[in-house]
N, C-alpha and C positions, 0 to 999 in steps of 0.2 A: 538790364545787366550788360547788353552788347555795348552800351557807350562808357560804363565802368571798365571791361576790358578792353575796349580802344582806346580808352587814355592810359590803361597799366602798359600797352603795347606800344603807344610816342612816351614809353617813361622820363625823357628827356631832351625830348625833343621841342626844343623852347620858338619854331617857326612853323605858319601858316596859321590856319585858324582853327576854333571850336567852335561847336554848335551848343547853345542854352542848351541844351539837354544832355549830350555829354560833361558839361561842369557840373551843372546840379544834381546828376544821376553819381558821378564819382563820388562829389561832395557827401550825398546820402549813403553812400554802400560804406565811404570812410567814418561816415561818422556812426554807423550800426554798429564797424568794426570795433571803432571807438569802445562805444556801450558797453558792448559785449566783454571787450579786454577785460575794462572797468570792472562789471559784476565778476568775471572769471578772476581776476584779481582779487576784490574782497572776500573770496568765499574761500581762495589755496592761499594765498600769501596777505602778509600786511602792507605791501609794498609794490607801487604800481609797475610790473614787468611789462608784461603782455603790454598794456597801457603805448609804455615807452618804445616797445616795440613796433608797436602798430603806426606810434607819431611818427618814426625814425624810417619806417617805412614807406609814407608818405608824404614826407614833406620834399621831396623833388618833382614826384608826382604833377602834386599839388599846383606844386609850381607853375609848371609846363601847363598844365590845362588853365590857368587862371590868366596867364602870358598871353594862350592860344585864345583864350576867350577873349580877354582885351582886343587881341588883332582883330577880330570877328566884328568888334564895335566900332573896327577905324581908330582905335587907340593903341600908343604905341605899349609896349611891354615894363617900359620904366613906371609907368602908373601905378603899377602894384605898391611905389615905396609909399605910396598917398596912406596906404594902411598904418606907415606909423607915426602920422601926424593925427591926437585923437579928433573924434566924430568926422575930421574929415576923409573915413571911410566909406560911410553914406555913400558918398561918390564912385565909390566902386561896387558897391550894391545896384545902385543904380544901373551903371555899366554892364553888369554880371545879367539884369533883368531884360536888358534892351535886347530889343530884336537885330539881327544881322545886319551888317550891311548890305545893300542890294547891289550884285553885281560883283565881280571882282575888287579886290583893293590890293595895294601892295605888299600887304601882307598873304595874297594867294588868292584862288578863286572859290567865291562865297559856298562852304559845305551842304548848301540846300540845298544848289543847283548842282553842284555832283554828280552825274550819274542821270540828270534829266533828260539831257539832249539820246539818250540812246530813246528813251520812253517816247517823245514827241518824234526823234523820226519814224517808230515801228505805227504811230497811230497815224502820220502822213501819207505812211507807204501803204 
């Protein structure tokens, strides 16, 4: 749940990078959300609200974390348009899968190591 609310918190923020697990943990809490709309939809109205809402909700989200994740693989954020050339999405599935780059890239310094070097100097010292 903490990397679903670190992507709602860079809502738009379409620089630096993401970590595999904040995209695929947003992707999962949006697409519950998804579900849920859906049934709550069929059971009060004939017509999908909540649905439309929830999509209209996320799709800049969306965005930004898929952009951030590309940066994370060393690819640039234009990649994303790969999606609307058919099956050659695959290729962004792929990308979405891969592990980080190691080390910094220009797109910022890799979200793993974040926060390490406090760790390694407390077990130095």
């Amino acid at each position: 749940m903490d990397y679903f609310l670190q992507a709602l918190r860079k809502f738009g923020d379409f620089k630096g990078r993401a970590r595999r697990s904040e995209y695929w943990y947003f992707t999962l809490f949006v697409m519950i959300f998804a579900i849920v709309a859906i049934v709550i939809d069929g059971i009060l109205w004939e017509t999908p609200i909540l649905y439309l809402l929830v999509v209209l909700a996320s799709i800049v989200p969306s965005l930004a974390v898929a952009v951030r994740r590309l940066h994370d693989t060393g690819h640039s954020g234009w990649y994303y348009l790969i999606a609307l050339i058919p099956l050659a999405g695959i290729l962004l599935l792929v990308w979405f899968v891969q592990d980080s780059d190691p080390g910094p890239n220009k797109w910022g310094p890799n979200p793993k190591e974040v926060g390490n070097d406090d760790i390694i100097d407390h077990l130095v010292s």
